[in-house]
C-alpha positions, 0 to 999 in steps of 0.5 A: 587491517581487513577485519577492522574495515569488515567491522567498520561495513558491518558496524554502519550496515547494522545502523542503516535507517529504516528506509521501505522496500516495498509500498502497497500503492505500487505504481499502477493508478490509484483507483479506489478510496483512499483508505490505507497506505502499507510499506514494507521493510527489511528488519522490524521496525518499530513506532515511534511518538510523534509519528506522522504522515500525510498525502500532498497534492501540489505541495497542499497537504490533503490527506492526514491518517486516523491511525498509523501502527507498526507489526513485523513479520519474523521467518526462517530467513528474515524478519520484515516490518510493516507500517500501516497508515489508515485514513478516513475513507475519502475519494481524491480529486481525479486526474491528478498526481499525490505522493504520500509523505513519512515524516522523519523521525515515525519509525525506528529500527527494531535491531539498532533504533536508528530513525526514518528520513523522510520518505514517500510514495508517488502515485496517480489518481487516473481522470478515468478508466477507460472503457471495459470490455468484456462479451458478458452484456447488461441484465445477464446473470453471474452464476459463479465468479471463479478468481482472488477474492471471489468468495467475498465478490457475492457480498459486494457485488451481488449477482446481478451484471449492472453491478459488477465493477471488477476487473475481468483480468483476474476472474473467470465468469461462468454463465448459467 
């Protein structure tokens, strides 16, 4: 009777819908365009016809993807699928609250093919960010920005302190 009920666990934990464990918006505010949505899974997953997603806010749908696509990450220890849904690049409304919504049936599990519930993400879209402060002062010169991504920083921002919009807590600013 005990390996017939290991094998009962083991048959409906095989067969468990697809449901994510991790989504890229992570619950800090959402203060960027919005662009791209990612979700992670334990298990690789698969895209199925018909799949669809949408951003809400108050229940009116504002938001549809351009494109959604499905790749899946295999190590020594686990394989984990990744959903991306790509939208037209767009500024939501400020000061308020959104939630991006899988419909049923977008995706599969790669090892059984049992389908997705519906499943989303809440996040919120902040009236403001409040002021910045750093001791860095308007028409200083950057030298050298030392961090994530600084490689890329120069392209974006420039040199010049009027244009610099980052977020002082994951760089190191050195004056010249």
């Amino acid at each position: 009777m005990g390996i017939f009920a290991c094998l009962i666990s083991f048959t409906a934990a095989a067969q468990s819908a697809p449901m994510p464990e991790y989504c890229s918006l992570d619950y800090r505010p959402f203060s960027r365009p919005l662009e791209y949505i990612g979700f992670s899974f334990d298990g690789g997953i698969r895209l199925l016809d018909g799949a669809s997603a949408a951003v809400k806010c108050d229940g009116e749908v504002v938001a549809l993807p351009i494109n959604m696509e499905v790749d899946n990450y295999t190590s020594p220890k686990r394989t984990q699928g990744h959903l991306r849904i790509y939208f037209e690049k767009q500024n939501l409304p400020k000061g308020k609250e959104y939630t991006v919504v899988v419909a049923p049936s977008s995706i599969a599990a790669e090892a059984d093919g049992t389908e997705n519930p519906e499943f989303g993400h809440d996040f919120f879209v902040p009236e403001n960010l409040g002021p910045m402060y750093t001791d860095e002062e308007d028409g200083m010169v950057i030298d050298k920005i030392n961090g994530l991504l600084s490689s890329h920083l120069p392209t974006f921002f420039g040199k010049s302190r009027p244009n610099l919009l980052v977020n002082l807590n994951l760089f190191s600013i050195e004056r010249i």
